[in-house]
Biopython code that builds the backbone (N, CA, C, O; Angstrom):
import numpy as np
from Bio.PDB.StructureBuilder import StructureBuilder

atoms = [
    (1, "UNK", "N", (-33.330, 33.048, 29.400)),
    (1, "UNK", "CA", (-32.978, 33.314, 28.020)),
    (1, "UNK", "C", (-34.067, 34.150, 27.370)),
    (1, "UNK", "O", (-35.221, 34.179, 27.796)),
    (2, "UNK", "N", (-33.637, 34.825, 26.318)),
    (2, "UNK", "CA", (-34.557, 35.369, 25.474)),
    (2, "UNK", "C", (-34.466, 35.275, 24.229)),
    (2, "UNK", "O", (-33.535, 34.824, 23.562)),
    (3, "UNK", "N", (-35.558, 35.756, 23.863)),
    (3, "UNK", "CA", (-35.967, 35.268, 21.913)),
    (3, "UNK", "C", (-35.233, 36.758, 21.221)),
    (3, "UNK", "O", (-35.402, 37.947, 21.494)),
    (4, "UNK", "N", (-34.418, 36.096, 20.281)),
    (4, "UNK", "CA", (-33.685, 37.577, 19.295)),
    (4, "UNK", "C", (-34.640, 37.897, 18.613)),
    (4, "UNK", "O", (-34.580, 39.027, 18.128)),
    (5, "UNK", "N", (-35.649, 37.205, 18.365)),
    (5, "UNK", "CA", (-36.615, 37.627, 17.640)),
    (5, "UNK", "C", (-36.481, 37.596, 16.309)),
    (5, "UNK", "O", (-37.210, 38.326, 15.637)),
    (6, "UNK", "N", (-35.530, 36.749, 15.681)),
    (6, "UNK", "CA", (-34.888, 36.621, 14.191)),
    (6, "UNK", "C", (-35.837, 36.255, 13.611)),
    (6, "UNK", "O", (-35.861, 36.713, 12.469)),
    (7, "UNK", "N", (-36.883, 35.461, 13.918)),
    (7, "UNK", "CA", (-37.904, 34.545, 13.391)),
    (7, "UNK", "C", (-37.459, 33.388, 12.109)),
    (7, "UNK", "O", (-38.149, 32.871, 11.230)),
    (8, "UNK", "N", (-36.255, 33.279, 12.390)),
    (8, "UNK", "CA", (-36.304, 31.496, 11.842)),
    (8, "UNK", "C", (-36.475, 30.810, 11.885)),
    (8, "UNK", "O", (-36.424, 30.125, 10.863)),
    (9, "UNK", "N", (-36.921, 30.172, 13.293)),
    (9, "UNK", "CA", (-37.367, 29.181, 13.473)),
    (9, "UNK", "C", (-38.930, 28.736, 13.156)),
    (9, "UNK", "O", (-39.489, 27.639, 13.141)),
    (10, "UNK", "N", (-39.655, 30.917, 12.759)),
    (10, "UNK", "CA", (-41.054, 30.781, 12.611)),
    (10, "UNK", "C", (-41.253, 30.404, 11.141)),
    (10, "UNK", "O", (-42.285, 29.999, 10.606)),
    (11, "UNK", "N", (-39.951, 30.641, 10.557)),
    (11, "UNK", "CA", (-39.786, 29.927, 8.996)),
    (11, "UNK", "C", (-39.643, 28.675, 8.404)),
    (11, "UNK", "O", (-40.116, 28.231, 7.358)),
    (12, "UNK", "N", (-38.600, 27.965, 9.600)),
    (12, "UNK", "CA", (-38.832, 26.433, 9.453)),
    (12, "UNK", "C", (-39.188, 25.076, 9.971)),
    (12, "UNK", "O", (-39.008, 23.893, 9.680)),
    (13, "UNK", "N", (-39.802, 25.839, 10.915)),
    (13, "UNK", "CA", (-40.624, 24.558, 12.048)),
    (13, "UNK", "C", (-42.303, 24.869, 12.286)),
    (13, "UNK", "O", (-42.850, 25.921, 12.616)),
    (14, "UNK", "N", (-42.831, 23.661, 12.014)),
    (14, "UNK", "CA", (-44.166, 23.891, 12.631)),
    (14, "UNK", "C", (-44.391, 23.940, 14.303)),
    (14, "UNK", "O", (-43.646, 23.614, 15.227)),
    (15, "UNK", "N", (-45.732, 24.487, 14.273)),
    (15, "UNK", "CA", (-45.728, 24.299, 15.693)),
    (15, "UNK", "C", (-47.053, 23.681, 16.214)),
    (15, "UNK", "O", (-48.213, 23.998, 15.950)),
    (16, "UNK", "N", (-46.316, 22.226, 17.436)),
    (16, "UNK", "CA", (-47.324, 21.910, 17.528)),
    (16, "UNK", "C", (-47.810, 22.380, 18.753)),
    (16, "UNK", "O", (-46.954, 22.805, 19.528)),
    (17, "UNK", "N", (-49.541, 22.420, 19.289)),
    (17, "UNK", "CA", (-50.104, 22.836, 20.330)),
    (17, "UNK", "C", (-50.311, 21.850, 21.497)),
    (17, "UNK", "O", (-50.452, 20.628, 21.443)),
    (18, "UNK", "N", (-50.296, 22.572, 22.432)),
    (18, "UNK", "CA", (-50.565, 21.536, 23.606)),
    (18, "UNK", "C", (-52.438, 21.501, 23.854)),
    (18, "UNK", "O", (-53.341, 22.228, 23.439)),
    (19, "UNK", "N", (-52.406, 20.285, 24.725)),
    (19, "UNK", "CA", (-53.711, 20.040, 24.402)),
    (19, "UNK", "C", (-54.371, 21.212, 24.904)),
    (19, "UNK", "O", (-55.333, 21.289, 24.140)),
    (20, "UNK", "N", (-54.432, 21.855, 25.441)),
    (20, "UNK", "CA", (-54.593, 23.096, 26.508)),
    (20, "UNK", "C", (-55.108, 24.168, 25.458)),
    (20, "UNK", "O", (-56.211, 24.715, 25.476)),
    (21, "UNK", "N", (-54.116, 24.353, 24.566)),
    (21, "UNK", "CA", (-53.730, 25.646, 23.852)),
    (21, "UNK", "C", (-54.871, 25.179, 22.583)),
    (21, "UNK", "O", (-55.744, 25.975, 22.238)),
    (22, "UNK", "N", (-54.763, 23.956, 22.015)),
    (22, "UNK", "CA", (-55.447, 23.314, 21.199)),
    (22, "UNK", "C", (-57.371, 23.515, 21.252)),
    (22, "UNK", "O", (-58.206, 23.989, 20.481)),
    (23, "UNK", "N", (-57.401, 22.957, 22.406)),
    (23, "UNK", "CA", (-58.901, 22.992, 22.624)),
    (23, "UNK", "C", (-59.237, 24.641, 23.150)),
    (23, "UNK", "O", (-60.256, 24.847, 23.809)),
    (24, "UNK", "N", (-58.490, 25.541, 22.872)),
    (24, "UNK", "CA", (-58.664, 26.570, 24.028)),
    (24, "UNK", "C", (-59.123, 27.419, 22.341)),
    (24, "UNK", "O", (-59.646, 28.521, 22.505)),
    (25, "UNK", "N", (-59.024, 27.154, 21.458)),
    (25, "UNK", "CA", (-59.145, 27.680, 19.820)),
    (25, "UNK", "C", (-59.012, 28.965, 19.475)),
    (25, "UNK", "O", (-59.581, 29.556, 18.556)),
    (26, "UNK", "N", (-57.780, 29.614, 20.704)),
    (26, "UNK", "CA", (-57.264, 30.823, 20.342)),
    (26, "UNK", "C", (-56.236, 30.643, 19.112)),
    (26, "UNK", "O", (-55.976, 31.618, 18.408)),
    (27, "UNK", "N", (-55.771, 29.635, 18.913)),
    (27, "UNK", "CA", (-54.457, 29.540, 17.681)),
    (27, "UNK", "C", (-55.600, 29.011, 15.794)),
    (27, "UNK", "O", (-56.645, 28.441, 16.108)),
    (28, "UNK", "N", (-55.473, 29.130, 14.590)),
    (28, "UNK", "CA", (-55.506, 29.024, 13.695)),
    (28, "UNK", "C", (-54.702, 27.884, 13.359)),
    (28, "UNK", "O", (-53.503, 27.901, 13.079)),
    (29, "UNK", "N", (-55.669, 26.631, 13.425)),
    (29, "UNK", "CA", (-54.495, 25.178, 12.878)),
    (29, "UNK", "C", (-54.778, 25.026, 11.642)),
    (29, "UNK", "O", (-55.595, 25.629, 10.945)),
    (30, "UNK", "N", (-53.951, 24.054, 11.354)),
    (30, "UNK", "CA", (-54.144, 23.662, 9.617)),
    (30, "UNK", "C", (-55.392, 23.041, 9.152)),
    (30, "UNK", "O", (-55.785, 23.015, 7.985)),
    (31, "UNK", "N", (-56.064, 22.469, 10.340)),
    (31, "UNK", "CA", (-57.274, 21.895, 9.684)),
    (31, "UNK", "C", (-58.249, 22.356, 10.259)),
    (31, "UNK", "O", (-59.293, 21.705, 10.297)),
    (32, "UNK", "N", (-58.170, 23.267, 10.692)),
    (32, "UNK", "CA", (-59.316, 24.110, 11.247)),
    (32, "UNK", "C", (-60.706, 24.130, 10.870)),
    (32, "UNK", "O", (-61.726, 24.126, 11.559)),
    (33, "UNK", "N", (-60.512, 24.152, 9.544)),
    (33, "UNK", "CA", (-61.789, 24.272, 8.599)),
    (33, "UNK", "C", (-62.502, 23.252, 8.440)),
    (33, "UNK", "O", (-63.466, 23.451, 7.702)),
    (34, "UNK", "N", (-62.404, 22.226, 8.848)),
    (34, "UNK", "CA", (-62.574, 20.417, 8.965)),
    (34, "UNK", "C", (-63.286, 20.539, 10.289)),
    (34, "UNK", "O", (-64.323, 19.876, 10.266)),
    (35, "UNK", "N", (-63.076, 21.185, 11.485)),
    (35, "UNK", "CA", (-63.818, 21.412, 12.782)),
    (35, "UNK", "C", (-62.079, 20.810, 13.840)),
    (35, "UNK", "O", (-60.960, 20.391, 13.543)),
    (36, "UNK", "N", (-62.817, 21.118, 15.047)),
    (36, "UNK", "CA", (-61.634, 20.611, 15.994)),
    (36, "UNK", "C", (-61.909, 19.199, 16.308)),
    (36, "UNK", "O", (-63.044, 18.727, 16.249)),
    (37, "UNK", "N", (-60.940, 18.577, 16.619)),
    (37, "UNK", "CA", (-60.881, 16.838, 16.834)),
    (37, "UNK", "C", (-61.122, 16.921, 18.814)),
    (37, "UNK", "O", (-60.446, 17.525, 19.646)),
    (38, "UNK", "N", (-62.122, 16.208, 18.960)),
    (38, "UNK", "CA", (-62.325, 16.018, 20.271)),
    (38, "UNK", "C", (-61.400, 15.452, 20.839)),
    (38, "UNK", "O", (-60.819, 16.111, 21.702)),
    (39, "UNK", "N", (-60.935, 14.063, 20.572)),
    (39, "UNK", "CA", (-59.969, 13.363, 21.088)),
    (39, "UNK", "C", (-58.264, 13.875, 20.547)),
    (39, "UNK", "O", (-57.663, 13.566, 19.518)),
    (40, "UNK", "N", (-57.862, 14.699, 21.623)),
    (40, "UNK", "CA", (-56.620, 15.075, 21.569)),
    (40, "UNK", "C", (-55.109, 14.223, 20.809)),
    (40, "UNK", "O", (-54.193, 14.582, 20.068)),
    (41, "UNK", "N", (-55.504, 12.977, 21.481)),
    (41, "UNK", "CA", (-54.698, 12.462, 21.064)),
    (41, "UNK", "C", (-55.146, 11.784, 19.296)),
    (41, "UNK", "O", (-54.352, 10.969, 18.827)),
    (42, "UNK", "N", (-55.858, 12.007, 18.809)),
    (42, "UNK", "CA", (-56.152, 11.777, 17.110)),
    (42, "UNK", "C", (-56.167, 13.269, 16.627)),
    (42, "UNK", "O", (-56.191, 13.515, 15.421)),
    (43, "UNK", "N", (-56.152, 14.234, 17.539)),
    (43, "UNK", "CA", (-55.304, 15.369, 16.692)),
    (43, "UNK", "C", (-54.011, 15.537, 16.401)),
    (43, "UNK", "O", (-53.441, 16.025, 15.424)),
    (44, "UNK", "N", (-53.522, 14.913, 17.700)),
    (44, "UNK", "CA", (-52.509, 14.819, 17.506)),
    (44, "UNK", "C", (-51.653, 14.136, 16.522)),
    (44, "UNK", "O", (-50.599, 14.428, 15.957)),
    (45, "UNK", "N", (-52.530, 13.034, 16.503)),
    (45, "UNK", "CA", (-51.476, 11.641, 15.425)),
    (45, "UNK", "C", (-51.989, 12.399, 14.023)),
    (45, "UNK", "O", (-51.272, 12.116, 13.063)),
    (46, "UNK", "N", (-53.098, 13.312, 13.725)),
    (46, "UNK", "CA", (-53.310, 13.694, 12.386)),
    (46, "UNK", "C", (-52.658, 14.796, 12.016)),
    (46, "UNK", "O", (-52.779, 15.039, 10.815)),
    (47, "UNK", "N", (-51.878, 15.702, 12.749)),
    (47, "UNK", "CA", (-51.518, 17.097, 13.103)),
    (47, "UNK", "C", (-52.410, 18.192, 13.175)),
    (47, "UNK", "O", (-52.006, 19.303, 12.833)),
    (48, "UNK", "N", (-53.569, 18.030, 13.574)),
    (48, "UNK", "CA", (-54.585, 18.599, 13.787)),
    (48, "UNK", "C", (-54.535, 19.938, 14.677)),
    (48, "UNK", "O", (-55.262, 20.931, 14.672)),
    (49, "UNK", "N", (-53.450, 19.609, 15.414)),
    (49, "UNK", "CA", (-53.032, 20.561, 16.342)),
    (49, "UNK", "C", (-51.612, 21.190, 16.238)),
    (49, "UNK", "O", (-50.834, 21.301, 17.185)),
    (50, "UNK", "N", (-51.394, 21.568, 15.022)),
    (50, "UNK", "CA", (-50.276, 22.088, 14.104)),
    (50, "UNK", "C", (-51.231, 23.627, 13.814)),
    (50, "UNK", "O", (-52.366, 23.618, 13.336)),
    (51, "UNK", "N", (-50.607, 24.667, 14.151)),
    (51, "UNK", "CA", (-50.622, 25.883, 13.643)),
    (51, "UNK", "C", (-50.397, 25.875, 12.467)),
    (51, "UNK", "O", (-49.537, 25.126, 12.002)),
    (52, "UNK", "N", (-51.534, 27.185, 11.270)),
    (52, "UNK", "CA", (-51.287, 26.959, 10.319)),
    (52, "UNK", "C", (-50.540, 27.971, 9.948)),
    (52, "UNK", "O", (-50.433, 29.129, 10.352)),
    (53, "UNK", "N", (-49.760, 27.020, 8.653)),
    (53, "UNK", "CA", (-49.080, 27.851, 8.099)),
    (53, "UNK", "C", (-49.153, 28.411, 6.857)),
    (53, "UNK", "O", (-50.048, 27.924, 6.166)),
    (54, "UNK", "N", (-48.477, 29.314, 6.321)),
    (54, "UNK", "CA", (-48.477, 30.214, 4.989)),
    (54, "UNK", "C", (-47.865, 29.378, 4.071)),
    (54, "UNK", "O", (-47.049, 28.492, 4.324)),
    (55, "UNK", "N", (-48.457, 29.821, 2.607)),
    (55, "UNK", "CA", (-48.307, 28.471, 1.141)),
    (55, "UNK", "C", (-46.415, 28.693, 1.386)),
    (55, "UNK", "O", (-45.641, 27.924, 0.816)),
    (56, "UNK", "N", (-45.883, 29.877, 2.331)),
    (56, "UNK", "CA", (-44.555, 29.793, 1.954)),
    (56, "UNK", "C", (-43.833, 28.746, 3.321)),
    (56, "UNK", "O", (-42.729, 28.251, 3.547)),
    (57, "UNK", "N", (-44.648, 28.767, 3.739)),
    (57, "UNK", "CA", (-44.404, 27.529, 4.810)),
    (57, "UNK", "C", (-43.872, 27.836, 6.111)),
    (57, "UNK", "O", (-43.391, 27.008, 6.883)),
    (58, "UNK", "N", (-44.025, 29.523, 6.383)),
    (58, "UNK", "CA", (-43.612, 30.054, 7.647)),
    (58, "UNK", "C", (-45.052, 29.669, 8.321)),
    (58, "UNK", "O", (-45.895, 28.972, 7.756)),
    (59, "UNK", "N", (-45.191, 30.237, 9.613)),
    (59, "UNK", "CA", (-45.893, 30.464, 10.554)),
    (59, "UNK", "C", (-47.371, 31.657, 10.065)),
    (59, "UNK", "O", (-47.325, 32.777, 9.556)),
    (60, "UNK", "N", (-48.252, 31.032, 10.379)),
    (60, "UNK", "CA", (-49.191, 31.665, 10.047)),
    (60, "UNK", "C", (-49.542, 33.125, 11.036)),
    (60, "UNK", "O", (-50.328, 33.904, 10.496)),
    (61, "UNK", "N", (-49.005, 33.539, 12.453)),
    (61, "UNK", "CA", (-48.342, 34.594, 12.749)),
    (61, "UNK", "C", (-47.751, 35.282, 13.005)),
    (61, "UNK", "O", (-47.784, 36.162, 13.866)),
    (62, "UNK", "N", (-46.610, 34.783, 11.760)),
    (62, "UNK", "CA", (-45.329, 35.582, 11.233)),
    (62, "UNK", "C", (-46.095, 36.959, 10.254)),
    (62, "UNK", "O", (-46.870, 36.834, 9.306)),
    (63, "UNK", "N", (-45.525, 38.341, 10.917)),
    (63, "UNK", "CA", (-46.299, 39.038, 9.902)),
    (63, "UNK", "C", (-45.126, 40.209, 10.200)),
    (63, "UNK", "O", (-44.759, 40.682, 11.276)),
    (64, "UNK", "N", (-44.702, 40.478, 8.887)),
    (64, "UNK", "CA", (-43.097, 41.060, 8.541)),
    (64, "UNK", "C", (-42.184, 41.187, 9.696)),
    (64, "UNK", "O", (-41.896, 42.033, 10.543)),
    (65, "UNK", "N", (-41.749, 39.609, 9.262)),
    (65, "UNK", "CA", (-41.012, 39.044, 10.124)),
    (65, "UNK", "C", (-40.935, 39.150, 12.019)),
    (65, "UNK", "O", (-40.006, 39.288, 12.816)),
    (66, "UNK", "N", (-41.985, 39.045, 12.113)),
    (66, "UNK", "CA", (-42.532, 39.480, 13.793)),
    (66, "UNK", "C", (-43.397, 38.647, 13.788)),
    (66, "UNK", "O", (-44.241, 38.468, 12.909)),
    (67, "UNK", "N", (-43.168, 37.733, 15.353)),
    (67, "UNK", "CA", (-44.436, 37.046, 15.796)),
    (67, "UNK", "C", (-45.503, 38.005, 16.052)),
    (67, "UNK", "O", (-45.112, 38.995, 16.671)),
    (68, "UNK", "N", (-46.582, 37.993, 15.789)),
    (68, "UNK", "CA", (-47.902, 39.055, 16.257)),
    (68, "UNK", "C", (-48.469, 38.433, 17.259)),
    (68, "UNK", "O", (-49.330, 39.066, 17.870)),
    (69, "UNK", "N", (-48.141, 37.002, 17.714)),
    (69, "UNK", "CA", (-48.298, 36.642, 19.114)),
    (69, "UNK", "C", (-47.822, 36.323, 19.644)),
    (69, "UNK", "O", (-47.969, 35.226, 20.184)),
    (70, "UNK", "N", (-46.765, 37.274, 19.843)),
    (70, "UNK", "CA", (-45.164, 37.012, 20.715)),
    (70, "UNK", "C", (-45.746, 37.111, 22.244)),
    (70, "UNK", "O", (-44.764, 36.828, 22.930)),
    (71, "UNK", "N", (-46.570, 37.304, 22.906)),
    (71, "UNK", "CA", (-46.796, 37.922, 24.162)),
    (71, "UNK", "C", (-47.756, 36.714, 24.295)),
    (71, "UNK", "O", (-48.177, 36.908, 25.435)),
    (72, "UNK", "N", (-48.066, 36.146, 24.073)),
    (72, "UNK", "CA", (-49.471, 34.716, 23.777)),
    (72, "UNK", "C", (-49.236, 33.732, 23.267)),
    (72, "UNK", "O", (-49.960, 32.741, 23.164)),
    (73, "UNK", "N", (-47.831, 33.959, 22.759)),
    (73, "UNK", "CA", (-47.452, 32.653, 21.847)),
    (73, "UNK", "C", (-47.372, 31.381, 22.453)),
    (73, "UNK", "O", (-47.405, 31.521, 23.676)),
    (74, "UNK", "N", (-47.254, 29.835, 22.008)),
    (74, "UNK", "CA", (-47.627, 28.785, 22.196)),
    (74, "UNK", "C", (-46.206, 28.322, 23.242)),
    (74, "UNK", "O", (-45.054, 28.754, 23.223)),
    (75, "UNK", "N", (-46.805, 27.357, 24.047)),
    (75, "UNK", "CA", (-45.791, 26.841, 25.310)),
    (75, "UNK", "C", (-44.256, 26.508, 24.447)),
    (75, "UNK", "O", (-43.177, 26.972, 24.815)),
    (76, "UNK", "N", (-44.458, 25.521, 23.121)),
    (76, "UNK", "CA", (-43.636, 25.193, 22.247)),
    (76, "UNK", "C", (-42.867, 25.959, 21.585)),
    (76, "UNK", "O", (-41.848, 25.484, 21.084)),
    (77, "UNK", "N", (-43.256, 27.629, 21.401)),
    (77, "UNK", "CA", (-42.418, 28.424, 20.826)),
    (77, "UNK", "C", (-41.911, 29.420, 22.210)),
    (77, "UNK", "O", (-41.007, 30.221, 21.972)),
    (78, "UNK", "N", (-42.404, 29.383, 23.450)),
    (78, "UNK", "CA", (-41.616, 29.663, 24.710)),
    (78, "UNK", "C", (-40.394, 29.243, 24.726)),
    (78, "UNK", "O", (-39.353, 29.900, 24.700)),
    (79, "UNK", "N", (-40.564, 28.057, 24.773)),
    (79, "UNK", "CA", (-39.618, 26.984, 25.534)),
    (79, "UNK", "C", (-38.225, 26.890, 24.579)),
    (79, "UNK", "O", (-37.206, 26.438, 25.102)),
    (80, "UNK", "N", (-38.202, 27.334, 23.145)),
    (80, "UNK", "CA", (-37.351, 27.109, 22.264)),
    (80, "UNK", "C", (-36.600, 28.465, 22.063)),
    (80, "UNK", "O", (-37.152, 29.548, 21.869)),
    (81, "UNK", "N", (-35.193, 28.226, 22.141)),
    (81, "UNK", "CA", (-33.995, 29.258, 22.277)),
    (81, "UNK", "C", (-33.254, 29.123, 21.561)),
    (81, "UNK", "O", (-32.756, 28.028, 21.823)),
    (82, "UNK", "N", (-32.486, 29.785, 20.226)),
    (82, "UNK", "CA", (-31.914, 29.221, 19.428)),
    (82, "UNK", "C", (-30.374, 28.971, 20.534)),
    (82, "UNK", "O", (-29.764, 27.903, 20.583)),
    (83, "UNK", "N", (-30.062, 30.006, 21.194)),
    (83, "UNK", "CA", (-29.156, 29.371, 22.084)),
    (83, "UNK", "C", (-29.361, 28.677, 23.566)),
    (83, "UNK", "O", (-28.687, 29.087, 24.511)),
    (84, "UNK", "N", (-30.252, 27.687, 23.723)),
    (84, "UNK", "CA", (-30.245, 26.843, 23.954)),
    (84, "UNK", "C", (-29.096, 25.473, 24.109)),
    (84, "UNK", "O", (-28.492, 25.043, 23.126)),
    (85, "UNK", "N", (-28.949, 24.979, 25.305)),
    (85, "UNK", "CA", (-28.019, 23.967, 25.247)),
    (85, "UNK", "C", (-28.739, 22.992, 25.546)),
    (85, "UNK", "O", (-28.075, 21.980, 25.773)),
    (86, "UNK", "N", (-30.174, 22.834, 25.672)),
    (86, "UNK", "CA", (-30.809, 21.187, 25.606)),
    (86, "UNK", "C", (-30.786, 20.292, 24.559)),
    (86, "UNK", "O", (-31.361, 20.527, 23.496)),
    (87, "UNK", "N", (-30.055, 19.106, 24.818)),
    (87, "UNK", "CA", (-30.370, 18.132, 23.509)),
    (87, "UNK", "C", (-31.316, 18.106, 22.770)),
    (87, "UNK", "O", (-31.198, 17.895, 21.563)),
    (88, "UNK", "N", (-32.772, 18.378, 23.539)),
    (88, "UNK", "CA", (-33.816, 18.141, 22.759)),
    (88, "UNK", "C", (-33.932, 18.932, 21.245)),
    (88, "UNK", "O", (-34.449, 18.505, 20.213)),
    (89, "UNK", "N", (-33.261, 20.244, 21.497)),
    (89, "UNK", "CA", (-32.949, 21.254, 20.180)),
    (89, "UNK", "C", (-31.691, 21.215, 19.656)),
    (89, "UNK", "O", (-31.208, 22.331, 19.466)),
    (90, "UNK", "N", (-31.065, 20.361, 19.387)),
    (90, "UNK", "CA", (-30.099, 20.248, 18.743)),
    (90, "UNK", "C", (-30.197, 20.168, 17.562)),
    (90, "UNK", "O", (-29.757, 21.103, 16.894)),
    (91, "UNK", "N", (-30.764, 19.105, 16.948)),
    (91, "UNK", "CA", (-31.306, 19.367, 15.553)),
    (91, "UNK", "C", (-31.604, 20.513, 15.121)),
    (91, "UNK", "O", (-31.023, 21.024, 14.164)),
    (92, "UNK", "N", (-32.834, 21.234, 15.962)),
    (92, "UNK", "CA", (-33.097, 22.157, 15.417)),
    (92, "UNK", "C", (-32.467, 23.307, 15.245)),
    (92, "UNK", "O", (-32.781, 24.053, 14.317)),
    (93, "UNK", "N", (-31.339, 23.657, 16.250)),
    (93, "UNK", "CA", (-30.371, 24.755, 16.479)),
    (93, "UNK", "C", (-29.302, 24.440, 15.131)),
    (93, "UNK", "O", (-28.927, 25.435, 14.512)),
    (94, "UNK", "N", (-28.793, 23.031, 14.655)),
    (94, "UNK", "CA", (-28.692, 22.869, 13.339)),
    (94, "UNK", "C", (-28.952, 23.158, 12.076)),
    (94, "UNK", "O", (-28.135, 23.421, 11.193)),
    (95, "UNK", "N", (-30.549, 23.086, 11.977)),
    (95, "UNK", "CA", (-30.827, 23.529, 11.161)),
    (95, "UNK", "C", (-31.302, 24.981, 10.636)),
    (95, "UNK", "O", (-31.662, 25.237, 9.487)),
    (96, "UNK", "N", (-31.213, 26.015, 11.894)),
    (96, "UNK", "CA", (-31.468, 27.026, 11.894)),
    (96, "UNK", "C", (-29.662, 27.987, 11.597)),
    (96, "UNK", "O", (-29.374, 29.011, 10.978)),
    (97, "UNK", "N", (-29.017, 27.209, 12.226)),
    (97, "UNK", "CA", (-27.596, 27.720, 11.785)),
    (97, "UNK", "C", (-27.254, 27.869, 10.635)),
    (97, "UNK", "O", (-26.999, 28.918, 10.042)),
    (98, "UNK", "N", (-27.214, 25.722, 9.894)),
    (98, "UNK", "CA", (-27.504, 25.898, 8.220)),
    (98, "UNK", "C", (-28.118, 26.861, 7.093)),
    (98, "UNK", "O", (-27.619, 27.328, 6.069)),
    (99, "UNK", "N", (-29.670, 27.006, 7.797)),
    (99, "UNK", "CA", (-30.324, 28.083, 6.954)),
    (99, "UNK", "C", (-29.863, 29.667, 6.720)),
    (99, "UNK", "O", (-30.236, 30.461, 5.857)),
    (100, "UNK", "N", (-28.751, 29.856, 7.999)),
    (100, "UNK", "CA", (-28.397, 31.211, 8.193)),
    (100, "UNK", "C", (-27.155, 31.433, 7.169)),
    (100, "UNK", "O", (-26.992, 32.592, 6.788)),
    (101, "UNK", "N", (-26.109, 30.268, 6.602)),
    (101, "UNK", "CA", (-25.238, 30.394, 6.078)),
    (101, "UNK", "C", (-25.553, 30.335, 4.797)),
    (101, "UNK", "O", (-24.647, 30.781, 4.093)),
    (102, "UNK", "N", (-26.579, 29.923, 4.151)),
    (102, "UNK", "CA", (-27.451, 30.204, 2.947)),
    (102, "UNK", "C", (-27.198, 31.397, 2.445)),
    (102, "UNK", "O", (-27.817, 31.795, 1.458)),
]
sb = StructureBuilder()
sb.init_structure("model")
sb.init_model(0)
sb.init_chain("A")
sb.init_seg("    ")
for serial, (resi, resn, name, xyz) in enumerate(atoms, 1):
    if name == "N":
        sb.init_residue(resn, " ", resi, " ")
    sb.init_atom(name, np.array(xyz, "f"), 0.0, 1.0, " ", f" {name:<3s}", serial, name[0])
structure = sb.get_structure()
């Protein structure tokens, strides 16, 4: 599959990092400025390892309407297809439909 590149989903989902991607401090998280959390898993439970995002609540590299790290981007925004038939995105393929009929 491939990404249409619509970037809605970079509009209404955060993204979280894997521990990999996290400690590796190529991505800009939300609490960045606080320092990185050693123990992965208390970044995790704090969202520490949430990419940050813009006061408008897209993706912090969403930049006119284009991932700018589409080629580097995170395992979590790989793996997600708006046409997709895994349960796991159902919701989200929901709510990206909804937002489109807006």
């Amino acid at each position: 599959m491939e990404c249409s590149q619509c970037s809605t989903c970079c509009k209404l989902f955060v993204v979280n990092l894997s521990e990999e991607e996290y400690k590796s401090k190529k991505y800009k998280t939300q609490f960045e400025s606080f320092g990185i959390v050693d123990d992965f898993e208390e970044a995790e439970l704090i969202g520490a390892n949430i990419i940050e995002q813009k006061p408008n609540g897209s993706c912090y590299y969403l930049i006119n309407n284009k991932c700018s790290i589409h080629k580097t981007k995170p395992v979590s925004c790989r793996n997600f297809f708006c046409s997709s038939k895994d349960k796991k995105f159902r919701e989200m393929i929901k709510t990206i439909k909804a937002s489109k009929r807006v």
